[in-house]
ZAMARVO-48821 format. One record per residue (C-alpha): residue number from 0; x, y, z. Coordinates in steps of 0.1 Angstrom, whole numbers, plus 5000, padded with zeros to 4 digits. Layout:
BEGIN
+-----+------+------+------+
:   i :   xx :   yy :   zz :
+-----+------+------+------+
: NUM :    X :    Y :    Z :
...
+-----+------+------+------+
This chain:
BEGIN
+-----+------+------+------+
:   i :   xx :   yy :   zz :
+-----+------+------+------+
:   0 : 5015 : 5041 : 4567 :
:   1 : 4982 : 5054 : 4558 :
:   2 : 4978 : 5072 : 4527 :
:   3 : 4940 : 5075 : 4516 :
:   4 : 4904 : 5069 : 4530 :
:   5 : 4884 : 5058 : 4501 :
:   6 : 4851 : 5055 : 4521 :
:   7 : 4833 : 5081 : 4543 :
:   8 : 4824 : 5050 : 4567 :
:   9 : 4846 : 5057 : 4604 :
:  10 : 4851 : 5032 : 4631 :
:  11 : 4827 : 5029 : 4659 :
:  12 : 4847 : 5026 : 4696 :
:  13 : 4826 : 5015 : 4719 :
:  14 : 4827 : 5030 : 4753 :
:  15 : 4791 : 5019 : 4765 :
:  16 : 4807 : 5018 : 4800 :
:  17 : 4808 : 5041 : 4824 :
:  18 : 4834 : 5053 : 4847 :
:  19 : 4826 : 5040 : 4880 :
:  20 : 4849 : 5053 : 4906 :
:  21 : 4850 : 5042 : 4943 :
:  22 : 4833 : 5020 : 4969 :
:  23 : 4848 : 5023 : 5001 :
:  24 : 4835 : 5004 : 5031 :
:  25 : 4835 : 5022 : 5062 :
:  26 : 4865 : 5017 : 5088 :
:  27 : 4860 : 4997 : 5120 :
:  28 : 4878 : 5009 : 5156 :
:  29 : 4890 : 4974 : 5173 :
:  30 : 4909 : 4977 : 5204 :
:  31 : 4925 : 4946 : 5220 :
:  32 : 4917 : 4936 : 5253 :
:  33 : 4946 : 4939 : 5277 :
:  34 : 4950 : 4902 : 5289 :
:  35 : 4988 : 4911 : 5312 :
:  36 : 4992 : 4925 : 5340 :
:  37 : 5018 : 4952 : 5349 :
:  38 : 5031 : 4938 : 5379 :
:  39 : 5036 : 4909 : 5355 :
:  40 : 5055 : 4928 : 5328 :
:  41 : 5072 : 4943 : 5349 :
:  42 : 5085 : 4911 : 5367 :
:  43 : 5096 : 4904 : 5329 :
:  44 : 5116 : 4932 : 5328 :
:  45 : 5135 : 4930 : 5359 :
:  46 : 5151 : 4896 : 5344 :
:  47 : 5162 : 4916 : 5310 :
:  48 : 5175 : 4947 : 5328 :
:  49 : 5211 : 4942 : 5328 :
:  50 : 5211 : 4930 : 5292 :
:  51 : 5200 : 4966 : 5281 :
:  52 : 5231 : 4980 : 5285 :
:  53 : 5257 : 4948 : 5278 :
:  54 : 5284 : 4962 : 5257 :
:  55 : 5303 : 4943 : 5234 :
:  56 : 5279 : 4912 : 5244 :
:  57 : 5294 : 4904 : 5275 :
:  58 : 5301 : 4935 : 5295 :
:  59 : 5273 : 4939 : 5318 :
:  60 : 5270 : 4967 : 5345 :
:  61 : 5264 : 4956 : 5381 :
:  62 : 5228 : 4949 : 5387 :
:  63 : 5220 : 4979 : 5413 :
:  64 : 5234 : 5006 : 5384 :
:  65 : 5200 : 4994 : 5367 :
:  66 : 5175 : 5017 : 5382 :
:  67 : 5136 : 5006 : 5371 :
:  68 : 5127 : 5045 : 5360 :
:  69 : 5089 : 5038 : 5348 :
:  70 : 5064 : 5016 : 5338 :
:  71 : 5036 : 5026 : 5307 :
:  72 : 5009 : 5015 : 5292 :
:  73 : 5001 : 5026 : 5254 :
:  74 : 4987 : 5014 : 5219 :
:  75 : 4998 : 5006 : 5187 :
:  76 : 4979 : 5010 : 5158 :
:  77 : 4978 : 4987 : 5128 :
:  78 : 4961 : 4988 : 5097 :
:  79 : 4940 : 4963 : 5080 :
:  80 : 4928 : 4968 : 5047 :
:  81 : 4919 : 4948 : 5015 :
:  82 : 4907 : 4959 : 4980 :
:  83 : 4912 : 4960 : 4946 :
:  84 : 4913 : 4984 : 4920 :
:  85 : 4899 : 4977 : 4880 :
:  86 : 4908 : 4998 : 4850 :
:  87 : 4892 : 4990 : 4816 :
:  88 : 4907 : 5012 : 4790 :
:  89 : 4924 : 5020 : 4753 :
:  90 : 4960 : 5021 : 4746 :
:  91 : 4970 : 5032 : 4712 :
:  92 : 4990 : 5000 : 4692 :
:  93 : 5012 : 4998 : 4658 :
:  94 : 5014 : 4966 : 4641 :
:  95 : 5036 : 4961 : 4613 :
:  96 : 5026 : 4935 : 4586 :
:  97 : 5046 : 4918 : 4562 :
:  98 : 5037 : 4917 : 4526 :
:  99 : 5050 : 4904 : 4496 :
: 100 : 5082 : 4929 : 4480 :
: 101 : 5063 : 4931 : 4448 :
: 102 : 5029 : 4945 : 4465 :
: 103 : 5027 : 4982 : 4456 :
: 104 : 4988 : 4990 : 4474 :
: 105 : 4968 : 4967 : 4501 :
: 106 : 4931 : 4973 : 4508 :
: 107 : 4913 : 4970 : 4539 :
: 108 : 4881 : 4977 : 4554 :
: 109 : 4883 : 5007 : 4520 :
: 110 : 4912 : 5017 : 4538 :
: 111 : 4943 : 5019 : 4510 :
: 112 : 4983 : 5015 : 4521 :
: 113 : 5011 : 5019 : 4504 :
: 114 : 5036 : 4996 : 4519 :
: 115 : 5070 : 5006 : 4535 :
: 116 : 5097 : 4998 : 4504 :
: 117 : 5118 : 4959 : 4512 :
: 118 : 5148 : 4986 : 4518 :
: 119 : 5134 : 4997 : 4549 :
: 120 : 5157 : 4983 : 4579 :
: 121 : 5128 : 4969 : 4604 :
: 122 : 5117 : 4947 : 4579 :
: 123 : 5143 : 4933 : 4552 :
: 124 : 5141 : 4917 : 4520 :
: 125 : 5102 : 4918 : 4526 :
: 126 : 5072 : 4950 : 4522 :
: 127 : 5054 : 4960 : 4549 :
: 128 : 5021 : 4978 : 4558 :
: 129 : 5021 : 4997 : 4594 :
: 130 : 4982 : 4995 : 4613 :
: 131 : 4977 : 5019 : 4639 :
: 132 : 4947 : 5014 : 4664 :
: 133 : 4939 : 5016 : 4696 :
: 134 : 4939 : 4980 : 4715 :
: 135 : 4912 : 4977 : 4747 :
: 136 : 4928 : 4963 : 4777 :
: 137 : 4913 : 4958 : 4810 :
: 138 : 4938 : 4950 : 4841 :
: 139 : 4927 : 4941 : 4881 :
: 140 : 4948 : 4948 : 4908 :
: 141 : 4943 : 4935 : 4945 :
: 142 : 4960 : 4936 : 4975 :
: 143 : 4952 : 4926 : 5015 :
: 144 : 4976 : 4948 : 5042 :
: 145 : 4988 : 4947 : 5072 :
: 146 : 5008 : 4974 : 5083 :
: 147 : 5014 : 5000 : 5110 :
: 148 : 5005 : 5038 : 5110 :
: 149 : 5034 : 5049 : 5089 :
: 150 : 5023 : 5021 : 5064 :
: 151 : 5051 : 5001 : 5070 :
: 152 : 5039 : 4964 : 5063 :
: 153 : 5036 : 4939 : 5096 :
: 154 : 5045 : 4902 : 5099 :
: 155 : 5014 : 4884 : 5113 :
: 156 : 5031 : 4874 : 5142 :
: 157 : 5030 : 4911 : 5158 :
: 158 : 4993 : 4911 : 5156 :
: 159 : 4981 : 4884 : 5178 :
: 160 : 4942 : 4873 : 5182 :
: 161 : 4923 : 4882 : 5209 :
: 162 : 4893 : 4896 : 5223 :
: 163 : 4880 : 4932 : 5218 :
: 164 : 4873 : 4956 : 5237 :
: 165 : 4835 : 4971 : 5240 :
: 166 : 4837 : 5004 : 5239 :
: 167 : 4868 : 5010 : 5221 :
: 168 : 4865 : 5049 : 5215 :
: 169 : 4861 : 5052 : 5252 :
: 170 : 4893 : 5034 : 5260 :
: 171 : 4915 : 5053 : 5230 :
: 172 : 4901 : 5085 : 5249 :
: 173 : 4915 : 5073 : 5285 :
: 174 : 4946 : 5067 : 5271 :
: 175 : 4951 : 5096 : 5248 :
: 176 : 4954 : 5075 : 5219 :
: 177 : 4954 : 5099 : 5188 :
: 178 : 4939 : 5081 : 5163 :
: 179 : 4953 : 5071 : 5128 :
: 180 : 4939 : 5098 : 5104 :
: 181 : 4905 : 5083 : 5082 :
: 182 : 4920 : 5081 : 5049 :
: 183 : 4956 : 5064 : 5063 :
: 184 : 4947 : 5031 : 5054 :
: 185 : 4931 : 5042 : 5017 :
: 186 : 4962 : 5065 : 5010 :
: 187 : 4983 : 5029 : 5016 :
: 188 : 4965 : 5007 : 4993 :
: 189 : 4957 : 5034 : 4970 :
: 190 : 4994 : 5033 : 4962 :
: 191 : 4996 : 4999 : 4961 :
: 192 : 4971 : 4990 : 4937 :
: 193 : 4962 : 5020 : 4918 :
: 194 : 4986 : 5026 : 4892 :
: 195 : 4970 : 5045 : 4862 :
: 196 : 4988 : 5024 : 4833 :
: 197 : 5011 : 5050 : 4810 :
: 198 : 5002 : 5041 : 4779 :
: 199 : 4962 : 5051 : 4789 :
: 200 : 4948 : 5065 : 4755 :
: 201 : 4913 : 5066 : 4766 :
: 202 : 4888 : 5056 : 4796 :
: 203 : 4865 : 5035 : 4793 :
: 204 : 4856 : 5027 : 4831 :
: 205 : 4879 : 5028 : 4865 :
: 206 : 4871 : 5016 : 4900 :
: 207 : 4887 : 5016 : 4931 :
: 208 : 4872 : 4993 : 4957 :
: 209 : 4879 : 4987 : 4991 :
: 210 : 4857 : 4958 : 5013 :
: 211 : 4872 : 4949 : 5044 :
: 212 : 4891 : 4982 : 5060 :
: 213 : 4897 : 4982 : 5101 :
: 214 : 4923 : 4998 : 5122 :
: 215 : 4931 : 4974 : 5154 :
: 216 : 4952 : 4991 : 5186 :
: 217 : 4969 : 4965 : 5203 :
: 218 : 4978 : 4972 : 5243 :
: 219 : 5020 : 4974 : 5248 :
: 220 : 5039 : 4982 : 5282 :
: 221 : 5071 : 4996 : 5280 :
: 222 : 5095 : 4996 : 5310 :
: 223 : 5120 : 5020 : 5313 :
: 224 : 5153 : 5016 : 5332 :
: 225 : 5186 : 5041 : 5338 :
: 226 : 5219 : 5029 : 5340 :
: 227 : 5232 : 5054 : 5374 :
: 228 : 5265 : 5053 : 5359 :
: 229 : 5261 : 5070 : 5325 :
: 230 : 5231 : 5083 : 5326 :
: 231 : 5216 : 5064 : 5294 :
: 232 : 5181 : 5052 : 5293 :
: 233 : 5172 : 5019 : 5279 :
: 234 : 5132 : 5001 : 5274 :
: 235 : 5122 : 4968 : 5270 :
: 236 : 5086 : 4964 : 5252 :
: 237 : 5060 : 4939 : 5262 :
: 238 : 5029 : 4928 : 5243 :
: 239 : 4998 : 4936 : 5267 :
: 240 : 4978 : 4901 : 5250 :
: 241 : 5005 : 4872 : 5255 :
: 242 : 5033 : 4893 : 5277 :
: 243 : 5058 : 4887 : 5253 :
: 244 : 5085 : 4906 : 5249 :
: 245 : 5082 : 4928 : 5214 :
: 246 : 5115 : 4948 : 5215 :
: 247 : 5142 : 4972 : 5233 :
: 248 : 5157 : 5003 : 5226 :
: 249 : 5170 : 5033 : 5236 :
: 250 : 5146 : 5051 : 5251 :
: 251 : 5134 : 5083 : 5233 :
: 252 : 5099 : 5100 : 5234 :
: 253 : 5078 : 5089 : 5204 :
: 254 : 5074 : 5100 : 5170 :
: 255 : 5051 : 5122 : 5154 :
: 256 : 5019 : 5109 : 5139 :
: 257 : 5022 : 5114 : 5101 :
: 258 : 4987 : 5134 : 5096 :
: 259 : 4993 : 5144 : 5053 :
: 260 : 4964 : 5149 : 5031 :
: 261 : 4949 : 5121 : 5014 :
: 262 : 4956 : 5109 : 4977 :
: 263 : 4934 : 5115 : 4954 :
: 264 : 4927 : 5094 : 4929 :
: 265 : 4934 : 5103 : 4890 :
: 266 : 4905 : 5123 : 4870 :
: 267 : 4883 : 5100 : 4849 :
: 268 : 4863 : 5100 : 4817 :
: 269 : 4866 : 5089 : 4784 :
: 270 : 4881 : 5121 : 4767 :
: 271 : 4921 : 5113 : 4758 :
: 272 : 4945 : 5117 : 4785 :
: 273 : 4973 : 5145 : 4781 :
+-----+------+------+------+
């Protein structure tokens, strides 16, 4: 523990650093060129059309209750995004050193301690002097994403190559494709990677940095089809690039687009944090 100052002289911190903040790369607009045609998807989907509504994996209704009830064409949107994020700061530290039991005063830079009695539990038979400081510490973080609108991450396999379209905005606009709000992709990776530390004493710089950041809206068909019997409506998805099929459900009018306020990212500055 610290008991006297027997100099006037007080330790220099450097903090000849500067706080730094973002660099964000603007966001590119990629839209997939739709390779499959409808009359082929929906050729595809005649084959599936009585396993929609198989019950108990090998009841399947007659073929003519499985009424085709539409076709569509739409987009999905998924997120590409890497960056990193960089914080260089001070954490306060106590170290506890061990000295001799007869020791009654240690010296150090004309700092005196009194050392901490051999009777003190954390230490036994031995004394002990306690240091506290502050200890710098600088810690990167980076991450590459792939995920859809609600930031759900994507295998690879979803996201197929292929060619894009021209005029992208134009074709999002024939389609009434709303598009995925500007700061969707930053809010994702912003929670991924930047993670103020908890045991920040003081700044000395922080950066958030994002390089490569594109949203890419891949063409999908879904077919729709009504089993006449019972009423329930069943679709099987197609991917518009390789005509694959992507997934079935029951059919149900999609989601709403999440559309929340951005996060912000913590105040900076070299002042201690509260």
């Amino acid at each position: 523990m610290l008991t006297e100052t027997v100099s006037d002289k007080k330790i220099i911190v450097s903090t000849e650093a500067n706080p730094s903040g973002e660099r964000i790369a603007e966001r590119k607009t990629i839209v997939y060129e739709t390779r499959t045609d409808p009359i082929v998807v929906k050729m595809a989907a005649e084959k599936l059309k009585d396993r929609l509504f198989t019950r108990f994996w090998f009841l399947k209704p007659n073929s003519e209750d499985v009424q085709f009830v539409s076709i569509e064409k739409y987009y999905e949107a998924f997120m590409v995004i890497s960056g990193k994020y960089i914080i260089d700061y001070y954490r306060k530290c106590t170290y506890t050193v061990k000295v001799d039991k007869e020791v009654r005063e240690v010296v150090l830079h004309d700092h005196k301690f009194d050392p901490i009695p051999p009777a003190d539990p954390r230490i036994g038979d031995c004394g002990a002097i306690i240091l506290e400081g502050e200890e710098r510490v600088t810690n990167e973080f980076k991450a590459s994403l792939v995920v859809d609108r609600y930031g759900r991450d994507v295998a690879l396999e979803r996201l197929p190559s292929a060619i894009s379209e021209r005029n992208p905005k134009k074709i999002l606009s024939t389609f009434g494709v709303q598009e995925v709000a500007q700061d969707a992709d930053l809010n994702c990776i912003r929670l991924r990677v930047a993670r103020r530390p908890a045991d920040v004493n003081r700044l000395v710089s922080e950066l958030f940095e994002v390089n490569d950041r594109a949203v890419i809206y891949a063409p999908r068909f879904r077919v729709v089809y009504r089993n006449v019997r019972t009423g329930e409506e069943k679709a099987v998805e197609f991917d518009g690039v390789t005509a694959q099929k992507i997934g079935e459900s029951r059919y149900t009018s999609p989601p709403p687009l999440p559309l929340g306020p951005p996060a912000v990212l913590p105040p900076q500055g070299e002042e201690s944090i509260r």
